[in-house]
C-alpha positions as CSV (number, residue, x, y, z in Angstrom):
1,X,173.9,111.9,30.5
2,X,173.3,110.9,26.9
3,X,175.1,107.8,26.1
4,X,174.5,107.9,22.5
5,X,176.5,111.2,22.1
6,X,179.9,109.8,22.3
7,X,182.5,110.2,19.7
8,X,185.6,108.8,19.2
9,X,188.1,111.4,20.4
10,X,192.0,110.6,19.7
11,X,194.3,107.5,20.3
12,X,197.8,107.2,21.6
13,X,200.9,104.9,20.7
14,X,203.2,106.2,23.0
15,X,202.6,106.9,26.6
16,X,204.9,110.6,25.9
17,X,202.5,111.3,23.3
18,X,199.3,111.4,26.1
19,X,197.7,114.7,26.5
20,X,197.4,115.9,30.1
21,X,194.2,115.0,32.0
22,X,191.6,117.9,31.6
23,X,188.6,115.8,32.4
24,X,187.7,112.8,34.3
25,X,188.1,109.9,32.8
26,X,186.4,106.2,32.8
27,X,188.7,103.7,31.9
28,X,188.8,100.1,30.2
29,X,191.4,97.5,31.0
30,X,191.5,93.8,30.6
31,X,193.4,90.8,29.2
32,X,193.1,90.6,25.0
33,X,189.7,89.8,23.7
34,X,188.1,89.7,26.7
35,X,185.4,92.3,24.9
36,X,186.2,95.8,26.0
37,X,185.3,96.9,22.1
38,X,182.4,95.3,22.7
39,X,180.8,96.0,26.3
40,X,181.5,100.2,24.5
41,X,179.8,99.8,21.9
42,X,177.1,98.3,23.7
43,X,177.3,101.2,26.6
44,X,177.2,103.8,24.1
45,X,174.3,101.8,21.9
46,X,176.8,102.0,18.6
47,X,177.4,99.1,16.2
48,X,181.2,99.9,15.7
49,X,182.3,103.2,17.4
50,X,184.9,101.0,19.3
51,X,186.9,98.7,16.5
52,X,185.6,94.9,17.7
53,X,188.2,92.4,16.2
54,X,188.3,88.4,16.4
55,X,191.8,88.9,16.5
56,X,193.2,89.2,20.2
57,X,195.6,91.7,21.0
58,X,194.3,94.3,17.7
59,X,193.6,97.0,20.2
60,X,197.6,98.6,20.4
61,X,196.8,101.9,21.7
62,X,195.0,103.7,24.1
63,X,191.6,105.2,22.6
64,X,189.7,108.2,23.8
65,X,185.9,108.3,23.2
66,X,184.3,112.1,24.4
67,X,181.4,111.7,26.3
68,X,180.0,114.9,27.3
69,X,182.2,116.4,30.2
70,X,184.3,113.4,30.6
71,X,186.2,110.9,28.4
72,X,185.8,106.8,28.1
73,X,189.5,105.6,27.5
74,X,189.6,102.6,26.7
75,X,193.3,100.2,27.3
76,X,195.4,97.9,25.1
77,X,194.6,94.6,26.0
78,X,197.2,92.7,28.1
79,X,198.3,89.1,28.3
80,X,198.3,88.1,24.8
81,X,201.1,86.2,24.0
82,X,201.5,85.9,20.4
83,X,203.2,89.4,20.1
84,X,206.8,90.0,20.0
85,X,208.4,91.0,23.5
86,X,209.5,94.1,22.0
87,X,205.5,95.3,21.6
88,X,204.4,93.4,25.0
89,X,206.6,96.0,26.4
90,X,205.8,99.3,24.6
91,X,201.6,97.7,25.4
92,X,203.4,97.4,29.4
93,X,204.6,101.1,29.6
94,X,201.3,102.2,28.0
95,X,199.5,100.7,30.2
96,X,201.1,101.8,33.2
97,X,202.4,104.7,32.0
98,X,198.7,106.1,31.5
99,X,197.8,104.3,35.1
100,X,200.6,106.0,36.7
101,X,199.9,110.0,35.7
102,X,198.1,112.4,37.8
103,X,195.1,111.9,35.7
104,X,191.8,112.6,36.7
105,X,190.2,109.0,36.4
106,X,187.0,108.5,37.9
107,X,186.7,104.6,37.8
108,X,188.2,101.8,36.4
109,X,186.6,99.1,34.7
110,X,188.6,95.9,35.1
111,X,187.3,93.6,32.7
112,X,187.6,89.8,33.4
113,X,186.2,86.7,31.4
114,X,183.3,84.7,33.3
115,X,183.3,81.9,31.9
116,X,187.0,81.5,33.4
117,X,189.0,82.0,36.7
118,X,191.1,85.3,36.7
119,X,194.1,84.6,34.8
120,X,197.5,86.2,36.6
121,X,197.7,89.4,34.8
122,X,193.9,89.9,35.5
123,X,195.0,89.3,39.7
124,X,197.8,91.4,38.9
125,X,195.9,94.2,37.7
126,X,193.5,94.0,40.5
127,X,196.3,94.3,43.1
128,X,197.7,97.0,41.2
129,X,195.0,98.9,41.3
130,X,194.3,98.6,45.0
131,X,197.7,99.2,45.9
132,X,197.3,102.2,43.9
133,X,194.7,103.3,45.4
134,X,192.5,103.4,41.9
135,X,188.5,103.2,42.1
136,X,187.0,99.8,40.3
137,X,184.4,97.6,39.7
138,X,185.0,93.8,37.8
139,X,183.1,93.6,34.7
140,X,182.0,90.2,34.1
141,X,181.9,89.8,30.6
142,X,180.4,86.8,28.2
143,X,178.0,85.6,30.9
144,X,175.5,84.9,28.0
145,X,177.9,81.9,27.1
146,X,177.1,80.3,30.4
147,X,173.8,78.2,31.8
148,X,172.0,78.9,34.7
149,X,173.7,75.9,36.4
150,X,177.3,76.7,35.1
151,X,176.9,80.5,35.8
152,X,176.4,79.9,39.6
153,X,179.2,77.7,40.3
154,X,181.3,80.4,38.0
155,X,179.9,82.9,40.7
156,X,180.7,80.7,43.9
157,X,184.1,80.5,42.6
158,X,184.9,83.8,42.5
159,X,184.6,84.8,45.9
160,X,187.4,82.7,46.7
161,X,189.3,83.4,42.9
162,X,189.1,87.4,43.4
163,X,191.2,89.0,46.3
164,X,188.9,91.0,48.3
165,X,186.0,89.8,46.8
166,X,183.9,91.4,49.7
167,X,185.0,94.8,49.1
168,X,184.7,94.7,45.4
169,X,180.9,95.1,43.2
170,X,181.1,92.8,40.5
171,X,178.9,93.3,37.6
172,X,177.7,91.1,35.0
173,X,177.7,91.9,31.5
174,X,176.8,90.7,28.3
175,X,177.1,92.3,25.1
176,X,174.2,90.3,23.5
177,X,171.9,90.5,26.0
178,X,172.9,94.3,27.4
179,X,172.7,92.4,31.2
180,X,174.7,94.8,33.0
181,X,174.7,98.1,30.9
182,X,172.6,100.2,33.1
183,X,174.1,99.3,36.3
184,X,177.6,100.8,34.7
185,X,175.6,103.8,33.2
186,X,174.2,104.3,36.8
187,X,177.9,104.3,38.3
188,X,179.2,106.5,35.6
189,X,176.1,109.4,36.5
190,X,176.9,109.0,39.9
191,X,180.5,109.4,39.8
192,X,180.8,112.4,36.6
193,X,181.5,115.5,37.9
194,X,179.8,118.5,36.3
195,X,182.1,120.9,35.0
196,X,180.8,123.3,37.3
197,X,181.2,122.1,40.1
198,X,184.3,122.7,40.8
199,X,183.4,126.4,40.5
C-alpha cells in the first residue's frame, strides 16, 4: 500500500450528513490536541494533508482522507472544555453517531497522551469500544517529550492505568521521531481488505 497516495476526501458537520460506509475504514479518535493531525501527516509522509492546529478542539468535523481501497477518518477531538455545551454536544452525537452505524471500520486508533495517565473520556472511550465490540490499538503519542527514565515509569503505569491492559497492543508514537509509524502501517496492510476479495 502506498502511503503517500492519500488525499483528502470529504468532511462532515453533521452525523445525518455521513455518507454510507462503502469501504473499510481506519479511524482516529482521541481527546483535543492529543496529535491525531499530526501522527496522519506523519503516516502518510505529508507536511499538512491533515490541518495541525496549536489550538485544541480546531478539529470540529469528521475528515475523510482516501487511501487506496479504504478511507483514514479521522474524529473531532473530545474533552476540550473551553467550548460551549451546545457544540460539546453536536462533537458527542458525531462522535458516536459515526461509531454507532453499520460502517465497515477496520480498526480504531485510540489515541492517548503519554506523557499523562488516561484522562476519563480517554477510559470512557476505551470501554466503549470494547463494549462495542470495536477493533483497537492505543497510540501512544508525544513519547519524544519524555526521557528514558521518565518514559518507563510512564509505561509501568499504564498497565495498571488502562483496563485490560493485557489484551490490548499499545504502540508508541512520535511525530518527530516517526517511532511507531511502521508498526501502524503494518497493521493497516494486514487488516485492508482488497476490493476483490470479497468476490
Amino acid at each position: 500500500m502506498n502511503f503517500h497516495n492519500a488525499e483528502f476526501f470529504t468532511s462532515y458537520g453533521k452525523h445525518n450528513q455521513i455518507a454510507e460506509s462503502d469501504r473499510q475504514e481506519f479511524v482516529f479518535v482521541g481527546r483535543s490536541n492529543v496529535g491525531k493531525s499530526s501522527l496522519i501527516n506523519k503516516l502518510l509522509n505529508r507536511k499538512s494533508l491533515a490541518r495541525v492546529s496549536s489550538v485544541p478542539g480546531k478539529t470540529a468535523t469528521i475528515n475523510f482522507y482516501s487511501l487506496e481501497h479504504i478511507y483514514l477518518v479521522d474524529l473531532p477531538g473530545y474533552g476540550y472544555a473551553k467550548v460551549s455545551q451546545k457544540e460539546k454536544l453536536r462533537w458527542s452525537k458525531l462522535i458516536e453517531g459515526y461509531l454507532a452505524d453499520d460502517r465497515e471500520i477496520g480498526l480504531v486508533f485510540q489515541l492517548i497522551d503519554f506523557r499523562h495517565p488516561p484522562t476519563n473520556d480517554d477510559l470512557a472511550m476505551i470501554e466503549y469500544l470494547v463494549e462495542n465490540e470495536l477493533p483497537f490499538v492505543i497510540i501512544l503519542t508525544k513519547v519524544d517529550k519524555l526521557k528514558t527514565k521518565r518514559r518507563n515509569a510512564r509505561w509501568t503505569s499504564l498497565q495498571n492505568e488502562v483496563p485490560y491492559s493485557d489484551q490490548i497492543e499499545m504502540i508508541p508514537f512520535s511525530s518527530i521521531t516517526g517511532e511507531g509509524v511502521e508498526r501502524m502501517k503494518e497493521i493497516i496492510e494486514e487488516i485492508a481488505i482488497q476490493p476483490d476479495s470479497n468476490n
